[in-house]
C-alpha positions as a Python dict, from the first residue, in 0.01 Angstrom:
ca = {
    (1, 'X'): (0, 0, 0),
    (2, 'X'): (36, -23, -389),
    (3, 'X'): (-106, 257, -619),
    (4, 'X'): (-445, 253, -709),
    (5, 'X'): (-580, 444, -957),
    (6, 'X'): (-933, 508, -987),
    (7, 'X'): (-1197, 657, -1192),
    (8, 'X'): (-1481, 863, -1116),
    (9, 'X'): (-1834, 926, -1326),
    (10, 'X'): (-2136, 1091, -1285),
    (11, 'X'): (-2307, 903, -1436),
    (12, 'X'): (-2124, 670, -1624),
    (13, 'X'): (-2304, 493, -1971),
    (14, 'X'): (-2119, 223, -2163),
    (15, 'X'): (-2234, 137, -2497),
    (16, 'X'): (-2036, -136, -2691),
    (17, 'X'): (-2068, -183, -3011),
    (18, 'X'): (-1931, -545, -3030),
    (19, 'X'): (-2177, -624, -2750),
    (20, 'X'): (-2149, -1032, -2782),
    (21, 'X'): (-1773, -977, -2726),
    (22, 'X'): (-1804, -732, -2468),
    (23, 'X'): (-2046, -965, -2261),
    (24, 'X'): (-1809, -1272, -2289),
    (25, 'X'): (-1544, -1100, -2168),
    (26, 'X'): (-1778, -942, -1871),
    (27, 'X'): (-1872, -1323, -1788),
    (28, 'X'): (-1491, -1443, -1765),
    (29, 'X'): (-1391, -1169, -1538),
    (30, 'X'): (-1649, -1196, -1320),
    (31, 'X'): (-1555, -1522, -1228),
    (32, 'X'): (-1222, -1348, -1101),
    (33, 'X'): (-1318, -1281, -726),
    (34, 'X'): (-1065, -1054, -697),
    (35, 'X'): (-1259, -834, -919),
    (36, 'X'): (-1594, -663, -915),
    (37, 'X'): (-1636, -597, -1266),
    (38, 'X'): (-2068, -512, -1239),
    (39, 'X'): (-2344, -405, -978),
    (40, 'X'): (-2424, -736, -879),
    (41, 'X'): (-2124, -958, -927),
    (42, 'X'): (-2218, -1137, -1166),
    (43, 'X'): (-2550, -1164, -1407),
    (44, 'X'): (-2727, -1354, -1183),
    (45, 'X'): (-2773, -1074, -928),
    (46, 'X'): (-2620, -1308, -622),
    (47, 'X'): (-2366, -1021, -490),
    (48, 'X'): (-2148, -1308, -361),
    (49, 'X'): (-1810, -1346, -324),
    (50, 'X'): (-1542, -1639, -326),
    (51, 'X'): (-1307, -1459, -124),
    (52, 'X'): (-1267, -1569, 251),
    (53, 'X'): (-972, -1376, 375),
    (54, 'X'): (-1221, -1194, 567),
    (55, 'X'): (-1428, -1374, 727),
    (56, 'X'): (-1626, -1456, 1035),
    (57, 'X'): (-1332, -1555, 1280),
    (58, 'X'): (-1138, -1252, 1194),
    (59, 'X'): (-1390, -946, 1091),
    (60, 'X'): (-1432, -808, 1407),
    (61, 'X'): (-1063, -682, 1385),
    (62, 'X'): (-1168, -474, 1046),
    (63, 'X'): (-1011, -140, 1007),
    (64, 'X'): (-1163, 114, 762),
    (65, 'X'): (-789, 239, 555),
    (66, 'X'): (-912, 515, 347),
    (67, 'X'): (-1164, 723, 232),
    (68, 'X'): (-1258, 928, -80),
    (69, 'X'): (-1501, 1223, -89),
    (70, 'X'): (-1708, 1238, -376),
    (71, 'X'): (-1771, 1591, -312),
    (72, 'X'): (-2142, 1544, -394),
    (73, 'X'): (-2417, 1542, -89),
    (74, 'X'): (-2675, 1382, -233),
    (75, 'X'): (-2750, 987, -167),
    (76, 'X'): (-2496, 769, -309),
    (77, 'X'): (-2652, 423, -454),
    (78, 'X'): (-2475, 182, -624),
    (79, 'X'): (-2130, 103, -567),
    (80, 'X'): (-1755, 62, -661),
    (81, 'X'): (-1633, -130, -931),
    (82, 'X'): (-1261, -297, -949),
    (83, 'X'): (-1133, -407, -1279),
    (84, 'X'): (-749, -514, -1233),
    (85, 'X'): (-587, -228, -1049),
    (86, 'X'): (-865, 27, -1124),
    (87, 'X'): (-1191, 116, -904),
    (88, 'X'): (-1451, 272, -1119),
    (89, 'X'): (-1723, 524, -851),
    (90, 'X'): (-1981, 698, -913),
    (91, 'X'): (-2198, 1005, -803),
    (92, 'X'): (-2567, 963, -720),
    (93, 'X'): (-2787, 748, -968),
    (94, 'X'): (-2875, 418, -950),
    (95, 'X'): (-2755, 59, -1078),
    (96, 'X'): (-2953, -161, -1227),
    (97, 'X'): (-2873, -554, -1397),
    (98, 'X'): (-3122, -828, -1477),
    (99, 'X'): (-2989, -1068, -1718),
    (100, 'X'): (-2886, -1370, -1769),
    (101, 'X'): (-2713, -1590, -2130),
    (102, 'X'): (-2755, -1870, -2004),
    (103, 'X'): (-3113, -1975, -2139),
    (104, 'X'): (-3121, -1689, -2377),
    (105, 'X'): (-3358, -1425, -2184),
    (106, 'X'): (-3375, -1152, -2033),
    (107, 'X'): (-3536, -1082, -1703),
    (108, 'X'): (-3713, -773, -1583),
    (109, 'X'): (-4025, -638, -1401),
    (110, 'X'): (-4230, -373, -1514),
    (111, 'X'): (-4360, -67, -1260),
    (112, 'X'): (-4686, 71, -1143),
    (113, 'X'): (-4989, 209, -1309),
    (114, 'X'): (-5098, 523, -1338),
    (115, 'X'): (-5292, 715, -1160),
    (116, 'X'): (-5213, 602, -810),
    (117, 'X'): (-5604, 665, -779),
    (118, 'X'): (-5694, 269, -876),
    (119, 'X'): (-6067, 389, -907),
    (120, 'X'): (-5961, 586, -1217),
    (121, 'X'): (-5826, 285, -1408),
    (122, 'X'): (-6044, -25, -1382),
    (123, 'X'): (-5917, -367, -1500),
    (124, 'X'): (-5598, -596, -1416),
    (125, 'X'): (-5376, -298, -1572),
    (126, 'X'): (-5156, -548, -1773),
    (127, 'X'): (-4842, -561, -1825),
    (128, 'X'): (-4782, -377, -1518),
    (129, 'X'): (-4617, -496, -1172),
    (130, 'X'): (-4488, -835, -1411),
    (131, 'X'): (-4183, -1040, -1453),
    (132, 'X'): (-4083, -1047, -1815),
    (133, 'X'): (-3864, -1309, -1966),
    (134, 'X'): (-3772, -1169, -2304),
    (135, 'X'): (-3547, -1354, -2582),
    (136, 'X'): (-3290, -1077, -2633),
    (137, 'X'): (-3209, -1166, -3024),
    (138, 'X'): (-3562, -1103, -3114),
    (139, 'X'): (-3764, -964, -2848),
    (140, 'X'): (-4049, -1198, -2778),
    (141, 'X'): (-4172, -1237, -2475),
    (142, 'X'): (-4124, -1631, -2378),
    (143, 'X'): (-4368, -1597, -2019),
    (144, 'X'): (-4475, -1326, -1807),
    (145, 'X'): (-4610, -1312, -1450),
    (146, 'X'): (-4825, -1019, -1284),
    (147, 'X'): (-4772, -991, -930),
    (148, 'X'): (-4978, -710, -817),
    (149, 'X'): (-5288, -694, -1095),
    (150, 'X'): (-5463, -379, -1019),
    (151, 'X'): (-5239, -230, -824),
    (152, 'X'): (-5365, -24, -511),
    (153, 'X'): (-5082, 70, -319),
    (154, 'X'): (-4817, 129, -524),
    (155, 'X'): (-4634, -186, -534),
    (156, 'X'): (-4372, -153, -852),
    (157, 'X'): (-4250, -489, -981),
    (158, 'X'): (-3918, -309, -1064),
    (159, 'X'): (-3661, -516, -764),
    (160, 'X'): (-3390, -735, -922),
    (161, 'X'): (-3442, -1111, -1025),
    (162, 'X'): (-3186, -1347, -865),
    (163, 'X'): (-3120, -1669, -1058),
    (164, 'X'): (-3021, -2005, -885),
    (165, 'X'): (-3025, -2370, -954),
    (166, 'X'): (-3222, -2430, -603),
    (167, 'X'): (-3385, -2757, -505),
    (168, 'X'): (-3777, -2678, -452),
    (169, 'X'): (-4014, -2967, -348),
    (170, 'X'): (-3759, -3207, -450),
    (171, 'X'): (-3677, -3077, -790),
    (172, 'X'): (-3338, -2936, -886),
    (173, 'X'): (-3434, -2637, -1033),
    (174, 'X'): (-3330, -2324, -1234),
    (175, 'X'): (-3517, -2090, -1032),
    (176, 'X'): (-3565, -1716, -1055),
    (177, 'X'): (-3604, -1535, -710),
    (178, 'X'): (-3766, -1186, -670),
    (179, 'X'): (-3865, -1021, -355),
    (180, 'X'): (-4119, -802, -463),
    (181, 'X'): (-4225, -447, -307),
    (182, 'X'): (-4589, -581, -210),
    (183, 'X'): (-4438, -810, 71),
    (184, 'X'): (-4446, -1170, -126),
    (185, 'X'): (-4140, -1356, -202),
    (186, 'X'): (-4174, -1543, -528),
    (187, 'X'): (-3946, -1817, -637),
    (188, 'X'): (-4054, -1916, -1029),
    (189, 'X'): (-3870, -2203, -1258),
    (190, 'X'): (-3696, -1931, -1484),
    (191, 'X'): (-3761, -2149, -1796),
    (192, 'X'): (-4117, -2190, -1765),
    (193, 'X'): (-4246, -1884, -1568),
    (194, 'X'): (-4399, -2176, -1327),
    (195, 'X'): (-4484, -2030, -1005),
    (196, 'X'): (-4322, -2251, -731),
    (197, 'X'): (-4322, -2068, -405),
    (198, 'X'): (-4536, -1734, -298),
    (199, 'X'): (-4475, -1632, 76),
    (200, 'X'): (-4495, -1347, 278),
    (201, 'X'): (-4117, -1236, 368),
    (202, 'X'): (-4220, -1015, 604),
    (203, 'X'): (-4548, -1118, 900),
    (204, 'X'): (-4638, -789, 893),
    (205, 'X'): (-4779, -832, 536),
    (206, 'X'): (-5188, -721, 569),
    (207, 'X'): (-5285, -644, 244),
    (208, 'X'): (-5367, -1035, 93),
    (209, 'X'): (-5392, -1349, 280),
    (210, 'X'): (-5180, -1553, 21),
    (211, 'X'): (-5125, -1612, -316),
    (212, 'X'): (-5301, -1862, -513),
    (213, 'X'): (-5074, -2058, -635),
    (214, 'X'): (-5296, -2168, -922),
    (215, 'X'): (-5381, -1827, -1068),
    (216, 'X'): (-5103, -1675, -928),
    (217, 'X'): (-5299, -1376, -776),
    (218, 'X'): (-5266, -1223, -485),
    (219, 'X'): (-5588, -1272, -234),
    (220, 'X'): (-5628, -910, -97),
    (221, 'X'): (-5822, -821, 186),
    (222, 'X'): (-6119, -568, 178),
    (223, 'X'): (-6050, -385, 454),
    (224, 'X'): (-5688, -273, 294),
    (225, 'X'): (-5796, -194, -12),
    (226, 'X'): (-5784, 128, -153),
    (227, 'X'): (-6053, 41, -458),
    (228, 'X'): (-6295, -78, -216),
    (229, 'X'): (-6270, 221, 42),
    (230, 'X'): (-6291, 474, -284),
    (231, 'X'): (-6232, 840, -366),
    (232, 'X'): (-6117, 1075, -84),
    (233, 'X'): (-6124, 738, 194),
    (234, 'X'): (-5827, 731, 413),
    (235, 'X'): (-5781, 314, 420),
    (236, 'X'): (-5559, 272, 729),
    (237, 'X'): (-5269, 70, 863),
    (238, 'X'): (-5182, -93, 515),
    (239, 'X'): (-4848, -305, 529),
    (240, 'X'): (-4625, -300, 367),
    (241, 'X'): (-4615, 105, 273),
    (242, 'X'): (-4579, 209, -92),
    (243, 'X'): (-4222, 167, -60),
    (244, 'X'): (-4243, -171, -56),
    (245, 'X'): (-4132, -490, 199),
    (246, 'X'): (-3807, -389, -57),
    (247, 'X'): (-3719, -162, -294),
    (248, 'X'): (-3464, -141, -482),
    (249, 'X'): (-3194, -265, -236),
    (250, 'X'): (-3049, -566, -413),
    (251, 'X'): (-3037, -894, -163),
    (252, 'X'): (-2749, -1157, -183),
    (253, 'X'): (-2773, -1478, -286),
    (254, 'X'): (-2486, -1771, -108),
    (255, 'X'): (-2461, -2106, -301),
    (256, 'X'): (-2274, -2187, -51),
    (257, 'X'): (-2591, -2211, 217),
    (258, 'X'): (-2870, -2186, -56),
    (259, 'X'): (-2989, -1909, 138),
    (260, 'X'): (-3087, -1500, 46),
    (261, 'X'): (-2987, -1222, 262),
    (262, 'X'): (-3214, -929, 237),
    (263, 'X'): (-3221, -575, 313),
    (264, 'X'): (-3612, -477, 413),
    (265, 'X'): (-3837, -218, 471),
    (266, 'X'): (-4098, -272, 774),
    (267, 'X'): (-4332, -5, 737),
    (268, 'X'): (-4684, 59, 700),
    (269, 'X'): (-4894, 308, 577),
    (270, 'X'): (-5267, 547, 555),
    (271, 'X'): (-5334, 604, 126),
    (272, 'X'): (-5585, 801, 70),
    (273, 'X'): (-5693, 868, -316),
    (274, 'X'): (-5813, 1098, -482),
    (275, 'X'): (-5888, 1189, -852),
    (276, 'X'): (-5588, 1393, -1044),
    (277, 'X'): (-5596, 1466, -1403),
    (278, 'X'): (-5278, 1453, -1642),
    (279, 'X'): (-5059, 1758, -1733),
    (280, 'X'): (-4758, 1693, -1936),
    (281, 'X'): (-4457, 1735, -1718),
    (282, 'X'): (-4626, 1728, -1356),
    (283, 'X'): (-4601, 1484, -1107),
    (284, 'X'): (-4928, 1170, -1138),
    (285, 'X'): (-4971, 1103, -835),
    (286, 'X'): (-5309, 1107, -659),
    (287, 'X'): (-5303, 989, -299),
    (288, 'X'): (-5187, 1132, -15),
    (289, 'X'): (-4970, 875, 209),
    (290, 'X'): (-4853, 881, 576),
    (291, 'X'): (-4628, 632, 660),
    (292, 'X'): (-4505, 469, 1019),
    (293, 'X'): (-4384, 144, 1177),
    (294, 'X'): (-4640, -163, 1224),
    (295, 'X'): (-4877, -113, 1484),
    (296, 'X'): (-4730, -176, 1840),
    (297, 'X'): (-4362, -163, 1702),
    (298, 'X'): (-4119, 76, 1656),
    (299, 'X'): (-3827, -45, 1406),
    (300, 'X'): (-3920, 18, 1041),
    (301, 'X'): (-3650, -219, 936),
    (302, 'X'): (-3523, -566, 918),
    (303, 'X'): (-3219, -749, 763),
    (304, 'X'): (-3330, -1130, 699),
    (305, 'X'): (-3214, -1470, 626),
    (306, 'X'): (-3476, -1626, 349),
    (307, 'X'): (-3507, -1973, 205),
    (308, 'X'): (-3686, -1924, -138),
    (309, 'X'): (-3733, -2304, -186),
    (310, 'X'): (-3927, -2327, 168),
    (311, 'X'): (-4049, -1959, 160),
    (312, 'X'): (-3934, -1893, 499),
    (313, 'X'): (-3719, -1722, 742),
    (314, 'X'): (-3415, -1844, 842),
    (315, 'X'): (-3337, -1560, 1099),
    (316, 'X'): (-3410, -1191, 1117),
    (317, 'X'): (-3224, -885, 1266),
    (318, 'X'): (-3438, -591, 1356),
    (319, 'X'): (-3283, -220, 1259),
    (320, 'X'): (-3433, 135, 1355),
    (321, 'X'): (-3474, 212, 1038),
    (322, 'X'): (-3504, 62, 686),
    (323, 'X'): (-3227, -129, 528),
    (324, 'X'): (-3165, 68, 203),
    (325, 'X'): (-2817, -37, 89),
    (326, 'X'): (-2735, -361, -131),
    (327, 'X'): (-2612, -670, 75),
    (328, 'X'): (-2282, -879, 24),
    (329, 'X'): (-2222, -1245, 94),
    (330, 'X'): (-1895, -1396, 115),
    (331, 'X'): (-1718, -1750, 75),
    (332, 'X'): (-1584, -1626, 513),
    (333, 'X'): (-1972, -1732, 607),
    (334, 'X'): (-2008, -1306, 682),
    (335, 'X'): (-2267, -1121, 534),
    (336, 'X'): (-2214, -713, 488),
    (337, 'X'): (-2499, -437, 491),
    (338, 'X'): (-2524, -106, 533),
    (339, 'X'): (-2781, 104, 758),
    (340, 'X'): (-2931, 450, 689),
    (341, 'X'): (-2769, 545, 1047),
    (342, 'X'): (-2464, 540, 818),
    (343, 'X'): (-2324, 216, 1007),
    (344, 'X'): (-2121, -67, 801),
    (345, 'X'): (-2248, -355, 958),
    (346, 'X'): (-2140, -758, 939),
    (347, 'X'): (-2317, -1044, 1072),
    (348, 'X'): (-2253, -1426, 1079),
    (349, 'X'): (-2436, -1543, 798),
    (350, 'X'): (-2552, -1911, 949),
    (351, 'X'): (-2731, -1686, 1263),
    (352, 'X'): (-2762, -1336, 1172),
    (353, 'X'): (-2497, -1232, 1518),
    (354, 'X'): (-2346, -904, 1439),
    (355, 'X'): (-1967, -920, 1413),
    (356, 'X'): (-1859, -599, 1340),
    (357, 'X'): (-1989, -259, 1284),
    (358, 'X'): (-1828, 80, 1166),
    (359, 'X'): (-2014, 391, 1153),
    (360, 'X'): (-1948, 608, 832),
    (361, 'X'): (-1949, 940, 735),
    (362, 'X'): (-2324, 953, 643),
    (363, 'X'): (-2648, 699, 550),
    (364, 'X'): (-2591, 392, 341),
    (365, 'X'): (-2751, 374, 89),
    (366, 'X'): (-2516, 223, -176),
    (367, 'X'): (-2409, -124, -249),
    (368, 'X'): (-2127, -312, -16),
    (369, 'X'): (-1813, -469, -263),
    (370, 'X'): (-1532, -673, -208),
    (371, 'X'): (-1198, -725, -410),
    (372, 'X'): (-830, -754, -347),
    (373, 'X'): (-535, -576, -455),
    (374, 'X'): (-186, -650, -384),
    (375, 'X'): (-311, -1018, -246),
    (376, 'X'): (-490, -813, 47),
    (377, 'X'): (-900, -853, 56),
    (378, 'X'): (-1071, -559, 119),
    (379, 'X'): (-1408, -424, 138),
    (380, 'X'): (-1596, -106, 6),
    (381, 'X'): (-1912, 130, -1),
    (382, 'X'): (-2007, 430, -66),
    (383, 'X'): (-2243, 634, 224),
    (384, 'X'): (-2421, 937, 95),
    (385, 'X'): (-2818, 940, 267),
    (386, 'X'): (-3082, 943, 37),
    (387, 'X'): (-3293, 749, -190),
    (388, 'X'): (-3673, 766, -100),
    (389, 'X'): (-3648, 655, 290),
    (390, 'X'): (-3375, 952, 311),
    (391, 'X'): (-3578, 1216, 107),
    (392, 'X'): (-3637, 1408, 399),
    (393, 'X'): (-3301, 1501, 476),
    (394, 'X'): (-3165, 1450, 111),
    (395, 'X'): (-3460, 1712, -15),
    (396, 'X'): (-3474, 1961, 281),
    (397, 'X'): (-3866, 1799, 339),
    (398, 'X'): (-4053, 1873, 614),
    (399, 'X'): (-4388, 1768, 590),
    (400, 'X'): (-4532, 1448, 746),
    (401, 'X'): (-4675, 1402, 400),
    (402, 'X'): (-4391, 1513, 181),
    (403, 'X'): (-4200, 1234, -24),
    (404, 'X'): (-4525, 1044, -60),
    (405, 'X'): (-4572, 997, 305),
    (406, 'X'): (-4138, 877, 396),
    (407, 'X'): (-4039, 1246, 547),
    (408, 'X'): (-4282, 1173, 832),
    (409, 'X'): (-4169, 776, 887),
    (410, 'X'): (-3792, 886, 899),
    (411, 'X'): (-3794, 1210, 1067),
    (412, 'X'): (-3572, 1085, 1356),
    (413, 'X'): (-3344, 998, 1084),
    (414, 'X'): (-3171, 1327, 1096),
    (415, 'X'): (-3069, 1292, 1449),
    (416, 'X'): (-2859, 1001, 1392),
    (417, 'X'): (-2665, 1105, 1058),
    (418, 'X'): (-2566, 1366, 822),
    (419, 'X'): (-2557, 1451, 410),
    (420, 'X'): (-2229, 1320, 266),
    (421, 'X'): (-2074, 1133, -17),
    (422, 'X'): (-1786, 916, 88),
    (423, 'X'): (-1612, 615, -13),
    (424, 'X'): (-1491, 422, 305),
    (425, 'X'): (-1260, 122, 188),
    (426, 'X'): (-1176, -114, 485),
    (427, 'X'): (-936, -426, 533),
    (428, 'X'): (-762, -621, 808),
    (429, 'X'): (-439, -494, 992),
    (430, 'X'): (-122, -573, 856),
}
């Protein structure tokens, strides 16, 4: 095949100091599907592709072509960027983008209080767990929205917001999309802050009923809450876990079906607080966490089909164990995700039926691209286990408890892959 050159960081920071100019550009090529010029594809976090060469007729016959060792076993988020004829990789650390010109503002959500102890810090805890849409010339915020007020369980508001022009309830529109850690999937007009749809992307989902829709708060349920049981109570069977129905594995968005395709955890928990005090430097924590699959189930993962102006699910695949990596939707109706089990895995994107899988060196927990080069499509990720559902085997953990509860959840994990850091770059047969 042609040359490519690549370029490896660890960690890699860009700072421009023409930034309008360097932005402008960063819009026009990422309208180039042959590219991949950021994390997400573009800045409105959809992590979808034009390109159809591969697609669902044909994927089954994908080949992986080469590899690349990073020489670093730690877990490998993120993943390649292509910029004309050179990929950019990257050792561990993660990727985040949340912006948009379009309207002028900037969107982000904010992370959890602390202690995790919610007796030791009464009140709504504002501006935590919140969507912020921020003018970027001067800084103002134009709306918020807190998700999780008093937070209990650890529920950071931190996952990426996906913008779309989406009809809800009859109304075209510009929508901001954010699957949220505590289990609700929240689809808000991104000009107003409006809240538009709040529904539970996962049935598991225990601790609320629903959201009010007026107030936009969450209705939780006394028997899952951590303030009610107090100080040194083990509240049991919480779902989802700490880690969230997501984290911070970035979905896909498809204009061509409307539709999101998103990597989640299915996991539930036992939190028990306690009171910690603060030392500069140490860890503020206070709860002790267990974590394990619903009651009566065994998978802790599932890789959905969601309709954010319906709030529902279109179709869901079950997986052994979370889905940590970053999905990809293409223009060939396939959808690409990685597992922890290290597989590479592609599924039609109308039904969820797998297609093809390809099991890499080690966990996935980066971010599946696609480019071309030389008129050939092709398709890359990086595997490397870690990240918090891999801590166990990333950290040499042990302990049940360890990793705020995760070692104990993904113990089995170690039986089914191995620390690594590769970049596995596949494509069709010539």
């Amino acid at each position: 095949m042609k040359s490519f050159r690549f370029w490896i960081a660890a960690p890699l920071l860009a700072v421009y100091a023409g930034g309008a100019s360097a932005n402008d550009e960063l819009i026009k090529l990422s309208k180039d599907p042959n590219q991949w010029v950021m994390p997400a594809g573009n800045y409105a976090n959809w992590r979808y592709s034009e390109l159809n060469q591969i697609n669902k007729d044909n994927v089954k016959n994908l080949r992986p072509l080469w590899t690349f060792s990073t020489g670093v076993l730690r877990g490998h988020e993120g993943g390649p960027l292509v910029i004309g004829d050179i990929m950019y990789i990257h050792t561990p650390f993660p990727n985040n983008v949340f912006a948009l010109a379009q309207l002028n503002l900037v969107y982000y959500g904010s992370g959890n209080p602390s202690t995790w102890n919610p007796v030791q810090r009464p009140g709504d805890n504002k501006w935590s767990m919140t969507i912020f849409a921020r003018n970027p010339d001067t800084g103002v915020a134009k709306w918020v929205f807190q998700m999780t007020p008093h937070d209990e369980w650890d529920y950071d508001g931190v996952n990426e917001m996906i913008l779309a022009d989406l009809n809800v309830k009859g109304q075209q529109t510009k929508a901001l999309v954010h699957f949220d850690r505590n289990g609700f999937a929240y689809t808000l007009n991104r000009e107003t802050g409006a809240l538009l749809v709040a529904e539970k992307y996962d049935p598991k989902v225990n601790w609320a009923t629903h959201v009010d829709m007026q107030t936009g708060k969450t209705q939780v349920v006394k028997q899952y809450s951590t303030q009610a049981g107090g100080e040194d109570h083990n509240t049991r069977q919480i779902c989802p876990a700490a880690l969230g129905t997501k984290d911070q594995q970035p979905a896909a968005f498809s204009p061509k079906t409307g539709i999101f395709y998103v990597p989640t955890n299915h996991v539930c928990m036992d939190y028990e607080p306690f009171k910690v005090s603060y030392t500069a430097g140490q860890p503020y924590v206070g709860a002790t966490l267990s974590m394990y699959p619903p009651p009566g189930e065994n998978n802790l993962g599932n890789f959905i089909a969601w309709d954010a102006s319906a709030g529902k699910i279109v179709w869901s695949d079950p997986e052994p164990f979370s889905v940590w990596s970053g999905a990809l939707a293409t223009a060939g109706d396939v959808v690409f995700f990685g597992t922890l089990e290290g597989y590479l895995k592609a599924v039609d994107m109308q039904t969820g039926k797998e297609l093809y899988r390809f099991k890499t060196p080690s966990g996935i927990i980066g971010n599946v691209n696609t480019y071309t080069h030389g008129g050939k499509q092709y398709i890359a990720v990086l595997s490397g286990v870690g990240g918090w559902a891999g801590i166990g085997m990333a950290a040499g953990l042990t302990k049940d408890t360890d990793g705020l509860g995760a070692v104990g959840a993904y113990k089995a994990l170690a039986n089914y892959t191995q620390l690594g850091g590769v970049l596995t770059v596949f494509g069709l047969p010539e």
